[in-house]
C-alpha positions in Angstrom: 95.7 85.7 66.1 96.1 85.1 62.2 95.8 81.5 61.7 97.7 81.5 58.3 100.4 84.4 59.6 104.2 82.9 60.1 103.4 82.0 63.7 101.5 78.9 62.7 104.6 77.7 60.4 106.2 76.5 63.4 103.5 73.8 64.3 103.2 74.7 67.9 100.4 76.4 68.4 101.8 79.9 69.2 105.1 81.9 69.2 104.6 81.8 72.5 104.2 78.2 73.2 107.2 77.2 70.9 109.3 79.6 73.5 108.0 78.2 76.6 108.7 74.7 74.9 112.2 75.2 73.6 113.3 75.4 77.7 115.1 78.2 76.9 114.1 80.0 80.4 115.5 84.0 80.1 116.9 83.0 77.1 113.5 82.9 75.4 113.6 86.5 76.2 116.7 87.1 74.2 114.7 84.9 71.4 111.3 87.0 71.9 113.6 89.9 70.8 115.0 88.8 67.5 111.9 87.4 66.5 110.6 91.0 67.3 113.0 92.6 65.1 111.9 90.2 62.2 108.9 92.1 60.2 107.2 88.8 59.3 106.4 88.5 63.6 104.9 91.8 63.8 101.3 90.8 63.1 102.0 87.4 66.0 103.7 90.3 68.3 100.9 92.8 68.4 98.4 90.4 68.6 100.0 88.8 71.6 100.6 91.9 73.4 97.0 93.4 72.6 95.5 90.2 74.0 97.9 89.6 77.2 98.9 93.4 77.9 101.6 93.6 80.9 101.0 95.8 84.0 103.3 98.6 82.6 101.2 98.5 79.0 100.0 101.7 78.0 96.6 102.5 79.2 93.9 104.5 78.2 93.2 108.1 80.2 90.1 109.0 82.1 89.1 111.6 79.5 91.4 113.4 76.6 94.1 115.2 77.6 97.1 116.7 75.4 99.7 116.1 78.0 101.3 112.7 77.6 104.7 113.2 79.7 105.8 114.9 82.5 109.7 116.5 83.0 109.3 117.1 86.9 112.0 119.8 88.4 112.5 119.5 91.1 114.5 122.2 93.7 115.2 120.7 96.8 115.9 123.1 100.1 113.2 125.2 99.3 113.5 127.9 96.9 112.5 131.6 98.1 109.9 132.4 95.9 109.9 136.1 96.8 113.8 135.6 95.3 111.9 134.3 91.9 108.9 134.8 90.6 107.0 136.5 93.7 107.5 140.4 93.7 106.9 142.1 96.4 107.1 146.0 96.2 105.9 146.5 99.8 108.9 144.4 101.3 111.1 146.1 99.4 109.7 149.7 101.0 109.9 147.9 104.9 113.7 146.6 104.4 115.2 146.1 107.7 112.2 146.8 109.7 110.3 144.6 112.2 107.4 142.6 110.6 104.3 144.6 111.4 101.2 142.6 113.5 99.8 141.1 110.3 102.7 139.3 109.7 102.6 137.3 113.1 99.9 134.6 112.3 98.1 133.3 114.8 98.1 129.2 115.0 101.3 129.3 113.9 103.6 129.3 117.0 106.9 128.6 116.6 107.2 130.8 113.3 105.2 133.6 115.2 107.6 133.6 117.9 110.8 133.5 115.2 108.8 136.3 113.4 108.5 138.8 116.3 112.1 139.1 116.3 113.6 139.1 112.6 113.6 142.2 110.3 112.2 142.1 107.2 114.3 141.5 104.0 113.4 142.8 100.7 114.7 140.2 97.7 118.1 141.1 96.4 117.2 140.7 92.8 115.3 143.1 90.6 111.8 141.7 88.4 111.6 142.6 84.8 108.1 142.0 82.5 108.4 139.3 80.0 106.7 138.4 76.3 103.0 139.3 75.2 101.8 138.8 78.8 104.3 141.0 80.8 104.9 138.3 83.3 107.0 139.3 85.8 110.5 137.1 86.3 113.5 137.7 88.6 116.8 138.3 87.4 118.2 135.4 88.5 115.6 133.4 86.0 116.0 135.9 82.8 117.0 132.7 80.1 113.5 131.0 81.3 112.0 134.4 81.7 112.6 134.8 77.9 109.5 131.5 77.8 107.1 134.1 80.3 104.7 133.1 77.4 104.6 129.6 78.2 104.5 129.5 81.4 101.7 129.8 84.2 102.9 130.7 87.7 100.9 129.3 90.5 101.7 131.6 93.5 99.2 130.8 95.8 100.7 126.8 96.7 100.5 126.0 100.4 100.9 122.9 102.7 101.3 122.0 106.5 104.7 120.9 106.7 107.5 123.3 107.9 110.2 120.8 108.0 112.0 119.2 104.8 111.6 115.7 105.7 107.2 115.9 105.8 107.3 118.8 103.5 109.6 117.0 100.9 107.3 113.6 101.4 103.8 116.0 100.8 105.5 117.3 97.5 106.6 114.1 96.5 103.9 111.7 97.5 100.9 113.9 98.8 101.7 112.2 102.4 103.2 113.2 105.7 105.1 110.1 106.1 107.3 108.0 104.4 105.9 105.0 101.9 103.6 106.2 99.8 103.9 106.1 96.2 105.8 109.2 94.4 104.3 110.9 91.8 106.3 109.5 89.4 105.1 105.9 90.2 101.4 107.0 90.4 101.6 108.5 87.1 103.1 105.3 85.7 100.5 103.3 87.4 97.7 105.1 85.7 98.6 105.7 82.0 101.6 102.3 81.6 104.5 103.0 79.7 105.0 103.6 75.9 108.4 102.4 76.1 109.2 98.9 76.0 112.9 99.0 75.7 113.6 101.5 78.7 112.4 102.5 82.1 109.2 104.3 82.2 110.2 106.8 84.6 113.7 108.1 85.3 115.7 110.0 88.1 118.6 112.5 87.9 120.2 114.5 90.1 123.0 116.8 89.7 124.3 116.3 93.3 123.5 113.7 95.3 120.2 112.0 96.4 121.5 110.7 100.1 118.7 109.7 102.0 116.0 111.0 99.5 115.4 108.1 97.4 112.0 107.8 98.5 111.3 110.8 96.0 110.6 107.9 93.4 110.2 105.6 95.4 106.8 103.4 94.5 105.5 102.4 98.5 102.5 100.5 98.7 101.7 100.5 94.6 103.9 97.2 92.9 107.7 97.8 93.0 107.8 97.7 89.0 106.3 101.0 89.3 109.2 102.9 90.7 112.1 104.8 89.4 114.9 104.2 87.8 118.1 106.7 88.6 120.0 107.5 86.2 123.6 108.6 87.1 125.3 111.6 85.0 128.7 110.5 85.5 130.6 107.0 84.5 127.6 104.6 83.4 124.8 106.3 83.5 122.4 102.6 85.0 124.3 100.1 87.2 124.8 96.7 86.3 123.5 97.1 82.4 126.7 95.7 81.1 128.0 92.4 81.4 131.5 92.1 82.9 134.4 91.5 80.3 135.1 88.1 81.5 132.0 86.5 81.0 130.9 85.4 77.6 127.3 85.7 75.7 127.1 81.8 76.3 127.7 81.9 80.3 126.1 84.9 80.5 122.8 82.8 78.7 123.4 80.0 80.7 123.5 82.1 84.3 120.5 84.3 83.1 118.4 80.7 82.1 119.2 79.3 85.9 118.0 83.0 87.4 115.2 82.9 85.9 114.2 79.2 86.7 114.9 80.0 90.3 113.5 83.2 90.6 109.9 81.9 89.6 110.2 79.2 91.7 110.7 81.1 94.2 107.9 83.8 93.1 105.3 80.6 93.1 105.4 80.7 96.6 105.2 84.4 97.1 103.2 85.8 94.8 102.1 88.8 97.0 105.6 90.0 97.2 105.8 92.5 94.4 109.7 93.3 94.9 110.4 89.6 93.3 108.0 90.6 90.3 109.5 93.4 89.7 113.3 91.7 89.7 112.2 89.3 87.2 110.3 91.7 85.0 113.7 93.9 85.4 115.7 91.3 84.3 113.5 91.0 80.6 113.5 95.2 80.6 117.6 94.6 81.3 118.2 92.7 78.2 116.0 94.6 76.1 117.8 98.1 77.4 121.1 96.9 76.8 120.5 98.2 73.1 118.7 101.2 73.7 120.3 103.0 76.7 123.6 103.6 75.6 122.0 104.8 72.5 119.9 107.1 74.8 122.6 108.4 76.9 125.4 108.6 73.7 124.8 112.6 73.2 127.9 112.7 71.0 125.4 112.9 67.8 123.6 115.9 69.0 124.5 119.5 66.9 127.0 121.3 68.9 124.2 124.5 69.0 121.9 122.1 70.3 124.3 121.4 73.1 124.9 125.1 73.5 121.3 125.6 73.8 121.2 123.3 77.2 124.7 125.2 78.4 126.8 122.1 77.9 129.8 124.4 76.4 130.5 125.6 79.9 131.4 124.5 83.5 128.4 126.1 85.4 125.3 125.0 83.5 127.3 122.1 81.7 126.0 119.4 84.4 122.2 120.3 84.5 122.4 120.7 81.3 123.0 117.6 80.7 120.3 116.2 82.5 118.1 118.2 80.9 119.0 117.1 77.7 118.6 113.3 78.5 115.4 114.2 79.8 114.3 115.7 75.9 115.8 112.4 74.8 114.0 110.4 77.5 110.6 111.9 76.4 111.2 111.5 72.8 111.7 107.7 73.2 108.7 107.5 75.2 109.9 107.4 78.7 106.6 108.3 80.7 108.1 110.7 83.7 111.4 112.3 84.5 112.5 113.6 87.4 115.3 116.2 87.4 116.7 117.1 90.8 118.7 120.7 91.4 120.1 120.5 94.9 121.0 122.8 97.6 118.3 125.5 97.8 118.6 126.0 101.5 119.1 129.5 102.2 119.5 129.8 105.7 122.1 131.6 105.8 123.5 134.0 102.5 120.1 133.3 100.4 121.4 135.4 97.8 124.5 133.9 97.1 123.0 130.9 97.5 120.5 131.1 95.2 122.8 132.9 93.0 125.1 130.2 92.0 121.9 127.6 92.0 119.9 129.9 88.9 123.4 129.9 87.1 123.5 126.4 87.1 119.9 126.2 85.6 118.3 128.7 84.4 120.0 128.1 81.0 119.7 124.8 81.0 115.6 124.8 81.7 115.5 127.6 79.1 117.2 125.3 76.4 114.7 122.2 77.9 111.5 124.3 77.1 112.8 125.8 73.7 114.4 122.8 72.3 111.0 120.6 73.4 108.9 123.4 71.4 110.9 123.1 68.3 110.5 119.8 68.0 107.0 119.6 68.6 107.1 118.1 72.3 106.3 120.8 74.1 102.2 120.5 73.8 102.3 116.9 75.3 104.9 117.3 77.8 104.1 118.9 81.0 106.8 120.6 82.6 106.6 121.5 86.7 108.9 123.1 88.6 108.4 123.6 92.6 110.5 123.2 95.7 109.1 121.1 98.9 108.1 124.5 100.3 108.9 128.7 99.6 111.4 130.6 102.2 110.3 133.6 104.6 110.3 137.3 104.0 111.7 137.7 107.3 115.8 137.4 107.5 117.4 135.1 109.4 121.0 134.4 110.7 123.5 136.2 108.1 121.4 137.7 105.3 118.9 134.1 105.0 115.6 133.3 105.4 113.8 130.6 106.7 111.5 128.0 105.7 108.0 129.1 104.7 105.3 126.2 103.7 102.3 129.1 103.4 103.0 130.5 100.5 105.5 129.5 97.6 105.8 129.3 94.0 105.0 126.4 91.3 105.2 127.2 87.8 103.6 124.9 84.8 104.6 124.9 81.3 103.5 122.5 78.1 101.3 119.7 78.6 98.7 121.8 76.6 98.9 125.1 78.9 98.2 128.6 77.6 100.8 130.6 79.3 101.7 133.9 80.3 99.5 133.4 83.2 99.9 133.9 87.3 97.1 132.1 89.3 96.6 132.9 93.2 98.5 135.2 94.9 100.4 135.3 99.0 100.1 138.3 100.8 102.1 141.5 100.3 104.9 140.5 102.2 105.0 137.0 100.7 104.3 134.9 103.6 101.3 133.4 102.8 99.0 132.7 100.1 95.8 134.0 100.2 94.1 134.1 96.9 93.0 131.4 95.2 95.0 128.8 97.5 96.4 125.6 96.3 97.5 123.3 98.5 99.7 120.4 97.4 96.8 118.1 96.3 95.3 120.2 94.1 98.5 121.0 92.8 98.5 117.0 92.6 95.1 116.5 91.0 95.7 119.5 88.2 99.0 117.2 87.1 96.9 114.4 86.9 93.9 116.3 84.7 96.0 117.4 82.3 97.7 114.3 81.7 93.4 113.1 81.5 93.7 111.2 84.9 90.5 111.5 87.4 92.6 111.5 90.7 89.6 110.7 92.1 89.3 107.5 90.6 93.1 106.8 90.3 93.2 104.6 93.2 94.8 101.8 94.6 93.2 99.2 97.1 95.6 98.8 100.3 95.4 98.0 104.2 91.6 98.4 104.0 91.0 101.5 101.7 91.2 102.6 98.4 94.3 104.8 98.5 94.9 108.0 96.0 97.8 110.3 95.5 94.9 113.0 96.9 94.0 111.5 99.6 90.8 113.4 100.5 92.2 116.1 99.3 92.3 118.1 95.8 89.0 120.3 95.4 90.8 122.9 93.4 91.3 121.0 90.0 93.4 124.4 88.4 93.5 122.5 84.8 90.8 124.0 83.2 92.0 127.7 83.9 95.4 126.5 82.6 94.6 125.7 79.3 92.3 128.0 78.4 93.6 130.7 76.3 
């Protein structure tokens, strides 16, 4: 620290030692703010923070990358990829026939035995060739389509999981079952946060989460590495506001005993990680209650960029909203966002359902990619969009089809990715992949390389082991192929 800067005006040593001496408690915090906003602190700030850095500090990568951020989009119910951005001329030719022997895989049982008895059922929406690359996109994605150039399609992703419980928690968290870290926290873990004034990684949905909150959930890895959800209707984060009734001074004075009990209490239990992450909530709190109405205020932004997400109109208005936030959210240095689209279950009607779920987004995602490359964003945010799983060629019930974790779609845009690309490939029918296979943890381990994490060495120690978002898994690393030209 500078010996002659302002700090050492005080006579106390340090600025921190004058706060922990004034018995201020959380209202130090409050203190610790002002003082930041003064210029003549800056020097005694950085030093401080350079010398002492918190667990959420930013920290440095395994190796360069140009990806810094990750918008994760997420489409839960599992999206039929031969609906999207899987053709399949051959299905189209055996419409309504029975699945010839090829089709029922051995080792897989209960799906065989489904199979045998379901008719084939070609997609209901028509591919067109995008950009430079000709990169073929379903009508029901032609705004996004219009990006082809940008994106790479990974067609070849796999796992083991045929229900949406496992499936969702492999996607999610790499893991079969529930309490493992999400990606979201994982990434957070690895590189910190650039943001001091708001949540490093965020959560919205535009329907409803239920049961699903593991999705950013942070398991085994310190609570304060978890998500924050973000609603899109009324206030956007719980509790930021103080009530009406109670003034700055009571407010100061409840904060001060919290925080004198809370550490207390913490002294005691320092292995519980919850209780850390309360207290450091409580700082992040204070600090937010400036910046996240300011985040969330879209009021200021050009009415043709609100057009751009689909805000001017009822269908896309909702998701497009979100995916405006999330542009905001990166710019101000939020780490990962998660952006839910609900309801992609086709059992039954796929093409309807599907239908009116691409209407709600495919504008929106369009605007998200276009408006992040105009402003320069784009080359170090990473953009994926997958489902937990893809959805059979074969129909069932009334015109749907059924869950298929063999073969389904991922695409990949930004984050330093030369697009107009498709890597792997599932059969002819669409069932299963077969070149160039990618099962979710290499899907995992590419997002980590191009945001420069080794997911090898991203590991956490816990009940005996070092633990990774991998696992043992993740041999094909697809980053190199992706940004190559």
């Amino acid at each position: 620290m500078n010996q002659t800067g302002c700090g050492r005006s005080l006579k106390t040593g340090s600025r921190r030692e004058f706060l922990a001496k004034s018995g201020l408690g959380f209202g130090a915090v409050a203190l610790n703010y002002l003082l930041e906003r003064d210029s003549a602190w800056a020097s005694v700030v950085k030093a401080e923070k350079d010398s002492a850095p918190g667990p959420l500090a930013a920290k440095p990568a395994h190796f360069p990358a140009k990806a810094k951020s990750v918008i994760f989009i997420f489409l839960q119910g599992g999206p039929s990829h031969i609906d999207m951005f899987d053709p399949k001329p051959l299905l189209e030719r055996l419409d309504g026939q029975t699945p010839p022997p090829s089709f029922l895989v051995k080792g897989l049982e209960f799906d065989r035995i489904k199979a045998s008895k379901a008719k084939l059922m070609a997609s209901g929406f028509p591919y067109r060739r995008y950009g430079q690359s000709g990169l073929e996109v379903s009508d029901l994605f032609r705004n996004v389509g219009q990006h082809a150039d940008d994106l790479a399609v990974i067609r070849s992703c796999y796992h083991e999981s045929f229900f949406h419980g496992p499936a969702l928690n492999q996607v999610y968290s790499g893991a079969f079952l529930d309490g493992h870290p999400s990606v979201g926290s994982w990434v957070v873990y690895g590189m910190g946060s650039e943001s001091d004034v708001l949540p490093s990684f965020m959560v919205m949905t535009d329907g409803s989460f239920r049961t699903n909150k593991k999705s950013f959930g942070s398991g085994y890895l310190p609570a304060l590495y978890q998500g924050t959800w973000v609603y899109t209707e009324g206030a956007a984060i719980n509790n930021l506001t103080s009530p009406p009734q109670i003034g700055e001074s009571d407010q100061r004075l409840m904060l001060d005993q919290v925080h004198k009990w809370n550490h207390g209490h913490l002294e005691g239990r320092a292995e519980d990680s919850r209780l850390a992450a309360r207290i450091a909530n409580y700082e992040l709190a204070f600090r937010m209650q400036t910046a996240a109405p300011e985040l969330i205020d879209i009021s200021q932004e050009p009415q043709s960029v609100q057009r751009m997400y689909g805000m001017d109109h009822p269908t896309t208005g909702k998701f497009g909203r979100i995916c405006l936030l999330a542009r905001r959210m990166i710019e101000r240095g939020v780490r990962f966002v998660q952006l839910t689209s609900t309801d992609w279950d086709g059992h039954g009607e796929c093409d309807r359902n599907h239908r009116e779920n691409a209407q709600k987004i495919d504008k929106p995602i369009a605007g998200l990619i276009g408006d992040l490359k105009q402003r320069g964003l784009l080359e170090s945010t990473l953009i994926v969009c997958t489902g937990e799983f893809g959805r059979s060629p074969a129909m069932e019930g009334k015109n749907g089809r059924d869950h298929s974790p063999y073969g389904f779609t991922t695409w990949m845009a930004g984050g330093g990715i030369r697009g107009g690309k498709v890597i792997g490939a599932t059969d002819e029918l669409g069932y299963r992949a077969v070149e160039d296979r990618v099962h979710v943890h290499d899907l995992h381990a590419t997002m980590l390389s191009l945001l420069g994490l080794d997911h090898q060495r991203l590991t956490y120690f816990f009940q005996g082991r070092d633990r990774r978002l991998t696992d043992v898994g993740g041999q094909n690393d697809l980053a190199p192929r992706l940004i190559r030209a």
